[in-house]
C-alpha positions in Angstrom: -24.7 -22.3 -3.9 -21.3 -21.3 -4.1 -21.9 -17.3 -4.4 -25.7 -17.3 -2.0 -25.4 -15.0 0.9 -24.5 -16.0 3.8 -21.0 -17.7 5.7 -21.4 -21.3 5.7 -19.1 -21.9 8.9 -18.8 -26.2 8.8 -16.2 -28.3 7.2 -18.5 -31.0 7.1 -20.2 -32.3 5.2 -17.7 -31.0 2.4 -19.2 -29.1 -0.4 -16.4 -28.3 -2.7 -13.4 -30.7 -1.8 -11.4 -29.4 -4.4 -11.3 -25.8 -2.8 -9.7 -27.6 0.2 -7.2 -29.3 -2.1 -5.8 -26.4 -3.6 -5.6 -25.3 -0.2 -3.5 -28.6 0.9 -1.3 -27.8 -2.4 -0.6 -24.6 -1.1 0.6 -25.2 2.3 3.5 -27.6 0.9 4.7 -25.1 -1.5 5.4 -23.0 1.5 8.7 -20.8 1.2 10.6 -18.3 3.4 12.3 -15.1 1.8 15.2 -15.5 3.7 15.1 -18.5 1.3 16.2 -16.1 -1.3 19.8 -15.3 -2.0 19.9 -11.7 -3.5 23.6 -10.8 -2.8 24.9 -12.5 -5.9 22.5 -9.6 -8.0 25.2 -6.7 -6.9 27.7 -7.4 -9.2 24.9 -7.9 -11.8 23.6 -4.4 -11.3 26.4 -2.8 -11.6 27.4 -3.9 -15.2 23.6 -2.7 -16.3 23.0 -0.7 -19.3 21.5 2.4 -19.1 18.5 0.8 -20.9 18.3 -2.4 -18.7 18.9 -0.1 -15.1 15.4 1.7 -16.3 13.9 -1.5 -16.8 15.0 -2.9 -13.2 13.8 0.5 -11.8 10.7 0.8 -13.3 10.3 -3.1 -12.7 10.6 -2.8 -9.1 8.5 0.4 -8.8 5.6 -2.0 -10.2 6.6 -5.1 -7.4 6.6 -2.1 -4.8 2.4 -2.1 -4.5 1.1 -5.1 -6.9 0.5 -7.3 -4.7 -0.4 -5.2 -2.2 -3.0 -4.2 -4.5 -4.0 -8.0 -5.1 -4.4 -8.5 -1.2 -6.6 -5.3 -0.7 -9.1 -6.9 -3.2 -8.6 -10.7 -1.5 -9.8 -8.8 1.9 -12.2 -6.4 1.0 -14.2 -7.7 -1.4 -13.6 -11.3 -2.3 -13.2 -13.1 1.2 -16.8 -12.0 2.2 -18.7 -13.5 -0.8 -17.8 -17.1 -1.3 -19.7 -18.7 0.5 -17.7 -22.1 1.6 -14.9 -21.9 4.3 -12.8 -24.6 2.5 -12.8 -21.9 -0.5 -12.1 -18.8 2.2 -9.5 -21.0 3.7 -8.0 -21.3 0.6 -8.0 -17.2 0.3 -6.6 -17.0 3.9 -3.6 -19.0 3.1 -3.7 -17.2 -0.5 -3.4 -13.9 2.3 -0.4 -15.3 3.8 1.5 -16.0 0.3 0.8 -12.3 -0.5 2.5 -11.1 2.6 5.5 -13.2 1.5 5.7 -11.8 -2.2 5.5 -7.9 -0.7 8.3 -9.2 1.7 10.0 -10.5 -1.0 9.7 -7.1 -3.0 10.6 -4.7 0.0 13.8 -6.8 0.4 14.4 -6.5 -3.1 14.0 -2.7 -3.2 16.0 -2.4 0.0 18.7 -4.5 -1.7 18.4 -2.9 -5.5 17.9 0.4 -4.1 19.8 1.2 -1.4 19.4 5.4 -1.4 16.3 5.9 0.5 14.8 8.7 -1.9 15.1 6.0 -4.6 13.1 3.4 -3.0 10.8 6.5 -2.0 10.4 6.8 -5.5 9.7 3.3 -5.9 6.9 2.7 -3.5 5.3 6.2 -5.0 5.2 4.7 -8.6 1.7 5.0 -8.9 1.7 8.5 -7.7 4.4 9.7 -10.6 4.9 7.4 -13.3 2.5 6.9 -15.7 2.3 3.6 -16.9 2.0 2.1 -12.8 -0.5 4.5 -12.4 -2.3 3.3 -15.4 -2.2 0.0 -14.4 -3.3 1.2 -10.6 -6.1 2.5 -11.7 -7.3 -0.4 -14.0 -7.2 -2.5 -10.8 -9.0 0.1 -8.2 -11.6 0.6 -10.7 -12.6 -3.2 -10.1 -12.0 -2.7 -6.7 -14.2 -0.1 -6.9 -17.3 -1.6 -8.7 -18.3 -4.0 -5.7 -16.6 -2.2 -2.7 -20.5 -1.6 -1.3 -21.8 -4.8 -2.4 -22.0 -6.4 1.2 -24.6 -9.4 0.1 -25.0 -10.7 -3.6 -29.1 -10.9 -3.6 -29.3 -10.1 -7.2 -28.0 -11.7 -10.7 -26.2 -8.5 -11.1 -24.6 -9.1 -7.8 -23.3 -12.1 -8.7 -22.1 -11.1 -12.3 -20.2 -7.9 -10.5 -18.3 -10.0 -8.3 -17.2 -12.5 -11.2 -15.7 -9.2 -12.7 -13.9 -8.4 -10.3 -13.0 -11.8 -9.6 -11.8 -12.4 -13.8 -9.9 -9.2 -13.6 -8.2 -10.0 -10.6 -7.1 -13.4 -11.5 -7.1 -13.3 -15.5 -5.6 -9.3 -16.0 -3.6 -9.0 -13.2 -2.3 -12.1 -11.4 -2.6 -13.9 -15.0 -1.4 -10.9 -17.5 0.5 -7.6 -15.3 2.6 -10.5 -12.8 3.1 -12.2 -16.1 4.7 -9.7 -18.4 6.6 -8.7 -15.3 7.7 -12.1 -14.9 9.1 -12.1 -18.5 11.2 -9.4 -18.1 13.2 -11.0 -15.6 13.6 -14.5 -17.5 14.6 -12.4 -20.2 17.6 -11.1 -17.9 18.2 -14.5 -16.6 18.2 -16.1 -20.0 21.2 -13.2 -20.6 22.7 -14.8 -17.5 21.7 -11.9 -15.2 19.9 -11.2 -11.6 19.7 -15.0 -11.0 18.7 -14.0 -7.5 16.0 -12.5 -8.8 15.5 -15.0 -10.9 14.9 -17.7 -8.1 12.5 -15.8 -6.2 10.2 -14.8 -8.9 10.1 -18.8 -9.5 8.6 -18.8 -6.4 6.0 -16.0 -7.1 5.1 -17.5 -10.4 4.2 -20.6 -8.8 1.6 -19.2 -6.3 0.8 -16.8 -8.5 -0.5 -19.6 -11.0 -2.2 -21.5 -8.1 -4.2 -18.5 -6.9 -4.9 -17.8 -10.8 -6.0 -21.7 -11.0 -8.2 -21.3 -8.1 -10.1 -17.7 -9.5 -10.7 -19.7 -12.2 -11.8 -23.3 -10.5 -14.5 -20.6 -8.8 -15.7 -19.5 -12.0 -16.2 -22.7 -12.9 -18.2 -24.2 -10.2 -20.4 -21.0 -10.4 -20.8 -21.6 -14.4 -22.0 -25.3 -13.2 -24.6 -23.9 -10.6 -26.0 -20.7 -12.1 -24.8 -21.0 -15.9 -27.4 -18.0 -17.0 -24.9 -15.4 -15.5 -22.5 -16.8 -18.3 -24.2 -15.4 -21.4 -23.1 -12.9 -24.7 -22.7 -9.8 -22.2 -20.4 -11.4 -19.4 -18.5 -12.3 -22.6 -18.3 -9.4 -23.9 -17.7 -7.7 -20.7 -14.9 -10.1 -20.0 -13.5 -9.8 -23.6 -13.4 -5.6 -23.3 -11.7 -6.0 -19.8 -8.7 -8.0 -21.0 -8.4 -5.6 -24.3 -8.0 -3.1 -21.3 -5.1 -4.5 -19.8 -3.4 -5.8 -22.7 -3.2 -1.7 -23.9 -2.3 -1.0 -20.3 0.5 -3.6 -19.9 1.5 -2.9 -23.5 1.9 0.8 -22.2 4.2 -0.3 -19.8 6.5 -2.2 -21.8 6.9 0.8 -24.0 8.1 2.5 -21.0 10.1 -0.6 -20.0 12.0 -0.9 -23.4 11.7 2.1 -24.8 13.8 1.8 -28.0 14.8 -1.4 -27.5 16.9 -3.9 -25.4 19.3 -6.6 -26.7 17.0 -9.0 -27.3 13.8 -7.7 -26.0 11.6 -4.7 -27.5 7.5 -3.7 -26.4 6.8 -5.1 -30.0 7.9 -8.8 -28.9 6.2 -8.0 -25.3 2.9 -7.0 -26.7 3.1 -10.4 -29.1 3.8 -12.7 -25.6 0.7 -10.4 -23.9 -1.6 -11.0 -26.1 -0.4 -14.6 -26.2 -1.2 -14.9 -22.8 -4.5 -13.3 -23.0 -5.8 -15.9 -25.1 -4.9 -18.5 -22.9 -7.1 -16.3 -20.4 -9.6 -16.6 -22.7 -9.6 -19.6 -23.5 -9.2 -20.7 -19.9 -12.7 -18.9 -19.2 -14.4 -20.7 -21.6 -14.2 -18.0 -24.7 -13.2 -17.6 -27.9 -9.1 -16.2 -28.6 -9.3 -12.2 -29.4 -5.9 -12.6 -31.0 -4.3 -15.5 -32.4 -0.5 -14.5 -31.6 2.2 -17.3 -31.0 4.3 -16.8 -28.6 7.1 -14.2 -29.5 9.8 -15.1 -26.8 11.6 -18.5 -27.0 13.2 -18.3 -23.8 9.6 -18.2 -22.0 8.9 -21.7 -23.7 11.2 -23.4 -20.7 9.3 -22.2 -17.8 7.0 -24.9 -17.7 10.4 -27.6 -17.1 11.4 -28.4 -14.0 14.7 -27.2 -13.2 17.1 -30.1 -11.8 19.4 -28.9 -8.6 21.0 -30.5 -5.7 19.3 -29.9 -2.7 21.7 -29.7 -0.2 23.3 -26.5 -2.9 20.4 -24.6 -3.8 16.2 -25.4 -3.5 15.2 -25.6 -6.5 11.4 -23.5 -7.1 9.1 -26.7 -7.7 10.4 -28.0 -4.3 6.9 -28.3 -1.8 7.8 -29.2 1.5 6.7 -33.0 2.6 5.8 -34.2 -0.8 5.9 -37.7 -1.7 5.0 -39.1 -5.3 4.9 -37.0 -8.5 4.7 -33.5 -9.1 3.4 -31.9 -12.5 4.5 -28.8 -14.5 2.1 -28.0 -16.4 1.5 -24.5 -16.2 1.7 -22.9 -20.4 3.1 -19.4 -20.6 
């Protein structure tokens, strides 16, 4: 089974195809940072608000370590225990794609930031600002609860690593990256950052793909050893995203403070805990809150945006694709 010990080392005969289809997917949704045009942002930033230059700068504080954080986890603790290498070469290219967001996020610091004890600021967020380091420590706390689990003999083995693996792809990939991705449609719906804009796109998508995958493991895990899946993974699951809804909620308050044009942490904690029921109800349990989505202008993310190629890639572009591509991803 998926989660035995062990490191199955042979392609064939394939066990789980669809790991190394995701992993197919990935490699033609390959993009470059230097893809990225960032210069157009300048003139943006410098016609910011007080209110809306917090929000960039706290923003980017949170872009400075995230994914680094989300790599750390991919390495340490969940490359070791899946026991299928079309689902660890999935994680490996999953590895790559994390390099490119960080990349992606020190260029935009170096670009958004140019006085070097700013971004020094930045990349020590979780050090000094409160609501990063909240989040920080919701995610080395799961790193934490299965960093000496070298072998999952036991059924608490097993249900560990599915917490870590749920956090990791429902809280943070699918609710802290989310809530961060808001804020800068939010600006680009005000016609703002659309450098920005056109990278995060790019994020988003692999983002939702390594999201889709976290999840297509629990589910082949519920198929072969459905007794880990009973009232007290729920529970534990269900307490977990509670967790980072406060936490991201937190940060919005700090984001918004009193209020942007257009945006306040009142609408932000309506989309979050929109988007944790989807997580919930992606995993197979019941909504916790029943909140319809608060912010109109996140209903257009799922459309495919329409450019000339030879102008400007557009985000759903993958490289040597042929045929139909769906959109489906809900916000």
């Amino acid at each position: 089974m998926l989660l035995d010990p062990g490191m199955d080392l042979t392609l064939r005969p394939m066990r789980y195809p669809q790991f190394y289809e995701r992993y197919r997917d990935a490699i033609r949704n390959t993009w470059t940072v230097e893809e990225v045009d960032l210069h157009s942002d300048l003139a943006d930033l410098a016609r910011l608000g007080p209110g809306e230059r917090h929000l960039i700068n706290r923003l980017v504080a949170f872009f400075a370590t995230g994914d680094s954080i989300v790599a750390n986890n991919l390495v340490l603790n969940l490359y070791q225990h899946l026991n299928a290498p079309e689902a660890r070469l999935y994680l490996s290219r999953q590895l790559f794609e994390e390099a490119v967001h960080v990349q992606f996020y020190l260029t935009l610091l170096d670009t958004y930031l140019p006085d070097p004890d700013e971004r020094a600021k930045a990349f020590a967020a979780v050090d000094h600002i409160p609501s990063i380091r909240a989040k920080a420590e919701f995610c080395f706390r799961w790193i934490d609860s299965i960093e000496g689990l070298s072998r999952l003999e036991t059924r608490a083995d097993r249900r560990a690593f599915l917490l870590n693996l749920v956090c990791f792809a429902a809280c943070i990939e699918g609710l802290f990256f989310y809530g961060a991705f808001a804020y800068v449609y939010w600006l680009r719906s005000r016609g703002l950052l659309n450098g920005l804009a056109g990278g995060t796109n790019w994020v988003f998508r692999d983002e939702s793909m390594h999201m889709e995958f976290a999840f297509s493991v629990v589910d082949t895990v519920r198929a072969e050893e459905p007794e880990l899946f009973d009232g007290e993974f729920a529970a534990q699951v269900t307490q977990m995203i509670e967790e980072a809804v406060a936490a991201e909620l937190a940060f919005a308050h700090d984001l918004c403070r009193d209020g942007l044009s257009g945006l306040t942490a009142e609408q932000m904690g309506g989309y979050l805990e929109y988007v944790a029921d989807q997580r919930l109800t992606r995993l197979g349990l019941p909504a916790r809150y029943g909140t319809a989505n608060p912010l109109p202008f996140m209903e257009l993310q799922d459309v495919q945006e329409l450019a000339n190629f030879f102008e400007r890639r557009v985000s759903a572009y993958q490289v040597a694709v042929s045929g139909d591509v769906s959109f489906d991803e809900a916000f």
